[in-house]
Every structure is written in structure tokens, then in C-alpha cells.
C-alpha positions in Angstrom: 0.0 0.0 0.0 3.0 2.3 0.4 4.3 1.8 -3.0 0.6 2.7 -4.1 0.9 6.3 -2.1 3.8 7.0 -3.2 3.6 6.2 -7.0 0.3 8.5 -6.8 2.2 11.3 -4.9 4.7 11.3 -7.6 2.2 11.2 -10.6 0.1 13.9 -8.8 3.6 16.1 -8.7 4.2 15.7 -12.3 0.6 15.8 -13.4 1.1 19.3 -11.3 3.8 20.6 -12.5 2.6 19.6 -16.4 -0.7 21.8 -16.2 1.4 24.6 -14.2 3.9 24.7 -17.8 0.9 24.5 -20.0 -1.2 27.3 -18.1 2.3 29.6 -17.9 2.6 28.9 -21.8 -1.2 29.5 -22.5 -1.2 33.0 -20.5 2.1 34.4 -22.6 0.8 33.0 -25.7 -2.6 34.4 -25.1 -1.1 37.8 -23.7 1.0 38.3 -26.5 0.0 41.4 -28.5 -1.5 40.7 -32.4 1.2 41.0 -35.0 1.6 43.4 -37.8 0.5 42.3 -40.7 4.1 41.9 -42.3 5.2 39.5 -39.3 2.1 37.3 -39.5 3.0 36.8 -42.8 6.4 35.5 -41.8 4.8 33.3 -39.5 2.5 32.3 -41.9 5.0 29.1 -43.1 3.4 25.5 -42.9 5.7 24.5 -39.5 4.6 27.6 -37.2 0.7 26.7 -38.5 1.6 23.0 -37.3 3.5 24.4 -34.5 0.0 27.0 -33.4 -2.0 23.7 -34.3 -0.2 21.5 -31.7 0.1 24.2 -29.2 -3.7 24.9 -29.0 -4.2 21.0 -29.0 -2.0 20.7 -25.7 -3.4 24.0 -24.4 -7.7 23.0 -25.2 -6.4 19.5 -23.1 -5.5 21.6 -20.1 -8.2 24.9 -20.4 -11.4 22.6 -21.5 -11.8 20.7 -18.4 -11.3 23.9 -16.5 -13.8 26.0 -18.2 -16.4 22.8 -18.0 -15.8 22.1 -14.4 -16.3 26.4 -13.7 -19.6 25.8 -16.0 -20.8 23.0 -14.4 -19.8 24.4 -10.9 -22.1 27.9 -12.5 -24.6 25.8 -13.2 -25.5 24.3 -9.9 -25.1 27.6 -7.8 -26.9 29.4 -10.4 -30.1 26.8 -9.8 -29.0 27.6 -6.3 -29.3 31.0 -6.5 -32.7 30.6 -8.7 -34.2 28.6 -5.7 -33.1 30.7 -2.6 -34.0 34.0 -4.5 -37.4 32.5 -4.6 -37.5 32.1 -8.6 -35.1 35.2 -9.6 -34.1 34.8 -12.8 -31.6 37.8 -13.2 -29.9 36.4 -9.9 -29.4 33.3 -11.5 -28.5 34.8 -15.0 -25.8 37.0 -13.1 -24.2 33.3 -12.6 -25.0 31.2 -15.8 -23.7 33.8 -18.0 -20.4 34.2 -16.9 -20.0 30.2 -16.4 -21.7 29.2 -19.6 -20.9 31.3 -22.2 -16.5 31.9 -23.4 -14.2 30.1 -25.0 -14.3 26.6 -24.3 -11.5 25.3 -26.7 -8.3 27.6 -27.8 -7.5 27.8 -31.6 -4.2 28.7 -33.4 -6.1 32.7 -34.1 -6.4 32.4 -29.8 -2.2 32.3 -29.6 -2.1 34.6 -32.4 -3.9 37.3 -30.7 -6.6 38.0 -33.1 -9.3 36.2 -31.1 -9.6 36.7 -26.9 -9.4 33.4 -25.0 -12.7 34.6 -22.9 -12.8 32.1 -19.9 -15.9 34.5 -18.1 -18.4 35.0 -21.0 -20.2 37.3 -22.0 -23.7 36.6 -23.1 -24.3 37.1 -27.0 -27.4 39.1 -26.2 -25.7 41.9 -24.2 -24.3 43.7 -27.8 -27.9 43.9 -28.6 -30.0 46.9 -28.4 -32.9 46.3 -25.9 -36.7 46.2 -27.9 -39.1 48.1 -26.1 -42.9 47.4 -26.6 -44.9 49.9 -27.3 
């Protein structure tokens, strides 16, 4: 049984220390500025597009489970929310949006800064002018 503990405290450290490299390379690649026009076309060549390709693969394996476990997590104090606020639907909505809606898998335009990687969403609907009946 000791062998057990300690082969899953050493998996647990490297599993640790994997998703701690792949979030520090997913916040610089993410918080790099968009390139000029002239330098994306130098990156342009088919090994950096492989290269952004693999990069977002590894990133989406680390960021997608997050950003579904903070959804589902949303979800269930947002119905908890609903039900203590007696039926409030903007008290729940203040929660659902910002766990259900973002970015839930990172693409090579996400590392080269022309999209945002949005991990709190922002509903759709909010851009749109409200209709008023009359």
C-alpha cells in the first residue's frame, strides 16, 4: 500500500507541474499582442501553423476541463441561486452567463492574438439593443 501512495504522490507532482507549464505557456501566448500584418505573414510558413496547431491542442487538453468544471460548478449555484432567490431569474443569470458562455476550446487565431481566449463569458445578447414594446 505504500508503493501505491507514493507512485500517486509522484504522478500527482508531475501531473502538477505539467498543467502549471501548459497554463504559464497558454497566458504568454494568449497575452502576446496581435502582430503586424508583415510579421504574421512570416509566421505564416506551414511549420509555425503545425507548430500553433499542436500548441492549442495541448493548451484546449488543459483549459477545456477547467472551463467545464467552472460551468458546471455555474450551473448548480446558479439553480441555487434561482431557488433561494425565490424564482429570480436575473440572480441566476448573473451566474449562468459568466460560467456558460467563453471560450471553451483555444485555436491557433487564440495564440495569435486576433481572437480573446474569454474564460468569463459574456452573453451574446448583451451587444444587442434592448426592444421596447410599445
Amino acid at each position: 500500500m505504500n508503493q501505491l501512495e507514493n507512485f500517486s504522490r509522484r504522478l500527482f507532482k508531475k501531473g502538477t507541474g505539467i498543467f502549471v507549464l501548459l497554463t504559464f505557456s497558454l497566458v504568454v501566448g494568449v497575452g502576446t499582442p496581435g502582430l503586424s500584418l508583415a510579421a504574421e505573414q512570416e509566421l505564416s510558413s506551414p511549420s509555425n501553423e503545425a507548430a500553433l496547431g499542436i500548441g492549442s491542442a495541448l493548451l484546449t487538453l488543459v483549459y477545456f476541463p477547467c472551463k467545464l468544471a467552472y460551468a458546471i460548478l455555474g450551473g448548480v449555484v446558479g439553480g441555487f441561486a434561482y431557488g433561494l432567490t425565490g424564482g429570480d431569474l436575473e440572480a441566476a443569470q448573473g451566474i449562468w452567463t459568466p460560467s456558460f458562455y467563453g471560450t471553451y476550446v483555444i485555436t491557433p487565431d487564440h495564440l495569435k492574438g486576433n481572437e480573446p481566449v474569454r474564460f468569463f463569458g459574456v452573453s451574446a445578447y448583451e451587444d444587442e439593443p434592448l426592444v421596447t414594446g410599445k
